[in-house]
Each structure stands twice: as C-alpha cells, then as structure tokens.
C-alpha positions in Angstrom: 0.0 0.0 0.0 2.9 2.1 0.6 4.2 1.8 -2.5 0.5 2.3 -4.4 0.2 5.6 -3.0 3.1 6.9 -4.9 1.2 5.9 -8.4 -1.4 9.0 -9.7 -4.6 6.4 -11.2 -6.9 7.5 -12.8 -10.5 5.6 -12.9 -12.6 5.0 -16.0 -15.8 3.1 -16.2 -17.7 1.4 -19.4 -21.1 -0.5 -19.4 -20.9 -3.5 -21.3 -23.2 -5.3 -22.4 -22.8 -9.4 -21.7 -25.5 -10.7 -21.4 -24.3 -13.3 -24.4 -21.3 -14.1 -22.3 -23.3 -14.9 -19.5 -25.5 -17.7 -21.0 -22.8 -18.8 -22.5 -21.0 -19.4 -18.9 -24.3 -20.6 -17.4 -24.0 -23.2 -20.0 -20.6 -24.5 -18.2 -20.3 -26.9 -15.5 -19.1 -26.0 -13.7 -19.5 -22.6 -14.2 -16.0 -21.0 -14.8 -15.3 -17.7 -12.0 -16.2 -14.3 -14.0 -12.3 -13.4 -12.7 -11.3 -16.0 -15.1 -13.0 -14.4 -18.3 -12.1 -10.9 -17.9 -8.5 -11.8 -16.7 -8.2 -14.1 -20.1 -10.0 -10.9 -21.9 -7.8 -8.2 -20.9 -4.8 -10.1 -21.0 -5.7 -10.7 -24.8 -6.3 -6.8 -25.1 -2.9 -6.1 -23.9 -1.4 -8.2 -26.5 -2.8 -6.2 -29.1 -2.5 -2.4 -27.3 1.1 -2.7 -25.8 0.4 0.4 -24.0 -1.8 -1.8 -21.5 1.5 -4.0 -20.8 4.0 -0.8 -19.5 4.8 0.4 -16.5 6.7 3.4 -15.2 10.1 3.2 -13.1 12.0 6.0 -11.4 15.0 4.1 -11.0 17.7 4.5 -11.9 15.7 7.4 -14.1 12.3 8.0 -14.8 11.4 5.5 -18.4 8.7 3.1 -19.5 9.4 -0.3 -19.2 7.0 -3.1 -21.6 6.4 -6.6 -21.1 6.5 -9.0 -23.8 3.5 -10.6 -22.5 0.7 -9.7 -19.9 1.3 -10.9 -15.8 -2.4 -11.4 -14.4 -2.1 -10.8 -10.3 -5.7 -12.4 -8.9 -6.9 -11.2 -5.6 -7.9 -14.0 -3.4 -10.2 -13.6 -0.6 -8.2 -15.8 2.2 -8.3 -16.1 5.7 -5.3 -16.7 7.5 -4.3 -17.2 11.6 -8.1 -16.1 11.9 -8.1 -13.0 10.2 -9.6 -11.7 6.5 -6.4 -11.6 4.4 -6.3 -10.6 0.4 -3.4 -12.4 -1.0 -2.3 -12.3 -4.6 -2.7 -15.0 -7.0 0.2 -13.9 -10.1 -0.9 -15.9 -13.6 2.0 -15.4 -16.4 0.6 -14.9 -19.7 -3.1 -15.9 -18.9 -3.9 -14.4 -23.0 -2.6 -18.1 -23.5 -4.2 -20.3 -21.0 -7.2 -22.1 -21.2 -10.2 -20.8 -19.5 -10.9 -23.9 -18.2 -6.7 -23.8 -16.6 -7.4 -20.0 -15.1 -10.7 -21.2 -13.4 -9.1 -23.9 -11.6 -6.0 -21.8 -11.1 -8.4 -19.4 -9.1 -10.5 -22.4 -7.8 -7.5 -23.5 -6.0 -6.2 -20.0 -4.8 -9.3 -19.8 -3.0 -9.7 -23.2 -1.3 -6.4 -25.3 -1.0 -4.0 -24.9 1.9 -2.3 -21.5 2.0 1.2 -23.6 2.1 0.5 -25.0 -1.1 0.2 -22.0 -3.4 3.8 -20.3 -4.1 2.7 -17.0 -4.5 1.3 -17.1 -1.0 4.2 -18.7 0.6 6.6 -15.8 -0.8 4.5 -12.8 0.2 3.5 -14.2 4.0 7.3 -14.7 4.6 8.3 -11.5 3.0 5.5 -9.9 5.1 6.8 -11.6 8.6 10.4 -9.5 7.7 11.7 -6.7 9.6 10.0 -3.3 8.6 13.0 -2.2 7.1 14.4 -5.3 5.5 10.8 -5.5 4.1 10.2 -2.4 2.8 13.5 -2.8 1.0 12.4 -5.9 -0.6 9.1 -4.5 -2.0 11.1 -1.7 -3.3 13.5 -3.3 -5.2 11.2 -5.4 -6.6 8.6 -1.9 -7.6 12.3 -0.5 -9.0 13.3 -3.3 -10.7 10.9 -3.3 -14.6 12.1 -7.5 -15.1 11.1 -8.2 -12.0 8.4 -6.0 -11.0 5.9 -7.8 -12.9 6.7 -11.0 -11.1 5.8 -9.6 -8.2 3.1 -7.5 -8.6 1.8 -8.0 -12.3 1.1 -5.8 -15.3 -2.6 -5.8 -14.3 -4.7 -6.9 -11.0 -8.2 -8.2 -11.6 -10.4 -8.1 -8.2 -14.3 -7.7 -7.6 -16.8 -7.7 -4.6 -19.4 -7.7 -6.9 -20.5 -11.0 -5.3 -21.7 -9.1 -2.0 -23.6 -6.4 -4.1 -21.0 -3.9 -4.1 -18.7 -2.5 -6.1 -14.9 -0.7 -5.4 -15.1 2.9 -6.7 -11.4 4.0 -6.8 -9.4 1.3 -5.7 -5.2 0.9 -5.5 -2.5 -1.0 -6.7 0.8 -1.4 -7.4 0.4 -2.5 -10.8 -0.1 0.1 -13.6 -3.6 -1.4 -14.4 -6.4 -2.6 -12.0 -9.9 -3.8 -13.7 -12.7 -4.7 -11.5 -16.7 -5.1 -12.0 -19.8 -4.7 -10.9 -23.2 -6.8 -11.0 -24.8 -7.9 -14.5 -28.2 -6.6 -13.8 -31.6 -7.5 -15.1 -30.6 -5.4 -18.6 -27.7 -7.8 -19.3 -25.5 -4.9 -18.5 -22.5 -4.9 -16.5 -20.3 -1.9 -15.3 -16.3 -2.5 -15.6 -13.8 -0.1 -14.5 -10.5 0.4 -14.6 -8.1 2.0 -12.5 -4.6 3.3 -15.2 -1.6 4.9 -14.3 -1.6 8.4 -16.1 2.0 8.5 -16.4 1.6 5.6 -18.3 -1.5 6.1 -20.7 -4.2 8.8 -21.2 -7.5 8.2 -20.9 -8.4 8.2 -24.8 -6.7 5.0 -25.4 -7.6 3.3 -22.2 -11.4 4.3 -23.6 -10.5 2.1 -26.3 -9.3 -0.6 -24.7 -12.6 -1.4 -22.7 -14.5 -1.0 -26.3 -11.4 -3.4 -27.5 -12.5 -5.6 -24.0 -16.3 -6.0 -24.4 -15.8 -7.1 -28.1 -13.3 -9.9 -26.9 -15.8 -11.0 -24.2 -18.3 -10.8 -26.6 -16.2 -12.9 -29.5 -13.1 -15.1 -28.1 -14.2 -15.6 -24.9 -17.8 -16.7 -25.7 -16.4 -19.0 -28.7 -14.4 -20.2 -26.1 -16.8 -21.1 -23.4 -19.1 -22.7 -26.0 -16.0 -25.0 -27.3 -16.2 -26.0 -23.8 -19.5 -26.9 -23.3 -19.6 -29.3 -26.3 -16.6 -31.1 -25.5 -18.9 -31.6 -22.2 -21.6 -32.6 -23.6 -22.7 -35.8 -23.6 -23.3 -37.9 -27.3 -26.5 -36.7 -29.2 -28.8 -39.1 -29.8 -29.3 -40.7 -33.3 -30.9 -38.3 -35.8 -29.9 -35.5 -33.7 -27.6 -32.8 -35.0 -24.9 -31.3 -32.1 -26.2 -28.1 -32.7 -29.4 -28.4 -32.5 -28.8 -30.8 -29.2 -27.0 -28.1 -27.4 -29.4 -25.9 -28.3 -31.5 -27.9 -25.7 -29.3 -27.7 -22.9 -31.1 -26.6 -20.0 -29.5 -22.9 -19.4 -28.6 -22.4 -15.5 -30.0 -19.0 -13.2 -27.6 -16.4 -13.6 -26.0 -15.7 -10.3 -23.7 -12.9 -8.9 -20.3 -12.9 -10.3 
C-alpha cells in the first residue's frame, strides 16, 4: 500500500453489455469464475494495445518499461491465523491459457492450503520480515521493470461484486487494475479500470474497454461454448450437435 500511494490512477468506467457471455457461462459446469474471463479478456487486449502491458520506473531514471506478454495478479479472498487476508494470485501470460486452466488456477487459490500455493508462501514470509528489510524488498522489486511484474503484475483483476458492491477507486501497485460490478436485469455490467496516467491517457484506455467488451463478446464466448460441447454428452441418433446443445437446459444467472 505504501508503494501504491506513490502511483497517480486515474478511474474509468464502461457499461458492457454481456448478457451473451453470460448464457454462454451458465451453460458450463461447472461454471467458470467471472475473474477467469475478464482476466483471459484483458490479457488478450494487452497483447494487441502494448500500451496496456507498460509500467513506469524511477530508477535509476524515470522510463517506460514493456512486457512482452501480460502478468495477471488475482486477488484472493483468504483467511489466515483467523483474520480476513487478500493475497495475490500472479498468472503469467493468462492471453494463452485455457479458461478452463485460469478457473481452476483461481478455484485452487481460494480453497487449497495456504502452504500450497507459491505465490502465497513468498508474500507471507516477505511480510513476517523486519520493517525495514521488508520495505527494502518491495522496493527493489517496484524498481526493478524485469522483475516488478513477477511480483506484482502488469494488471490486478479483483471484484466484490458477489456481495452487491462495487470498489469505486481502488489501488495498486500495478499500472492497471480492472474490476466489475453486477450484471443486472438489462444484461449490462459496469467494468472499471483503474490506469496509471504516467503511463496512458484516458483516450486509449477508452478504447481498450471498447477493444474488452468485443473480446468478451467474441473469443471468450467461442471459447466457453467450445467447452460446453466437449462436455456434452453424445446426441442421440438423428440428432444434429447443434441443435442438441441448443436444448441444454440454461442455469440462473447468479452474482459474479
């Protein structure tokens, strides 16, 4: 938190529409997290707007610094020693994982052992560090543009849209932060995202969530729908697949 005051974000919003990508994730089972699909669908953006892959350094003089590929950091709702904890989840290159592989990536984040998942290992032992000797660590790793993404991402996806709420303005260390809201009864769900402005200006970030709703709305469905018919069980005789899956019971949409 320290180190995500000293980035100036800036907040932008978009209502997209997805109500198609939403039947077509009701059709799963089970039904891939909503984290998975917009992390797969940004990180896809990125690759073709590099702008959404930089990050600004101060050291050892102020430059941009790009990524060949996109490092997704997930935050996971944990609790640890008793106490609500938000640890991070870091997904290399999630444009070219499954979505099936990112849901159970995320699956597992949230329910196996803390011990078991790397990322959590590193940053509970870096956080039981002197002050000092900690604070040094987390800066050399913010200074540092190879290794910075390691360990805090190009882009953070998190959401509370699953209690009804939604963060407003909310802070990272990473250059880009994307959350959502609810879909509501319109099909139509609010995403913002949080950008650096040293980084990017708002124009082309405006882009990029037109450039992210048509990716959800495209790739990501195509996607999802792949996965349902490799599901699926063998139509009957005289049945085409299409029309088969067209009689797949659809399941109540449900918060994010």
């Amino acid at each position: 938190m320290r180190l995500s005051t000293t980035i100036p974000s800036v907040p932008i919003e978009r209502t997209m529409d997805l109500g198609a990508v939403a039947a077509a994730r009701n059709a799963c089972s089970p039904r891939p997290p909503w984290a998975a699909l917009f992390g797969k669908a940004f990180a896809l953006t990125a690759q073709e707007l590099p702008e959404l892959r930089r990050v600004f350094l101060k050291w050892p003089w102020p430059h941009l610094y790009e990524y060949p590929a996109s490092v997704a950091m997930f935050a996971i709702d944990r609790v640890y020693h008793g106490e609500p904890a938000v640890l991070p989840r870091m997904v290399k290159n999630p444009a070219a994982c499954r979505i099936r592989d990112l849901a159970q990536m995320i699956r597992d984040a949230k329910e196996a052992p803390l011990e078991q998942i790397k990322d959590f290992r590193r940053v509970l032992a870096i956080a039981k560090l002197p002050g000092p000797l900690r604070r040094l660590l987390w800066w050399l790793a913010f200074s540092i543009g190879r290794q910075r993404g390691n360990y805090f991402g190009t882009f953070v996806v998190s959401t509370v849209s699953a209690f009804g709420a939604e963060l407003i303005h909310p802070i990272a260390v990473a250059p880009m932060f994307l959350t959502y809201g609810m879909i509501g009864a319109d099909q139509r769900c609010p995403v913002r995202l949080m950008f650096d402005h040293r980084v990017v200006d708002g124009v082309p970030v405006a882009r990029a969530l037109v450039r992210l709703e048509a990716i959800l709305n495209t790739t990501i469905i195509e996607e999802l729908r792949t996965m349902v018919a490799a599901a699926a069980p063998i139509p009957a005789a005289g049945m085409e697949p299409a029309s088969y899956l067209a009689k797949l019971p659809a399941k109540e949409n449900s918060p994010p």
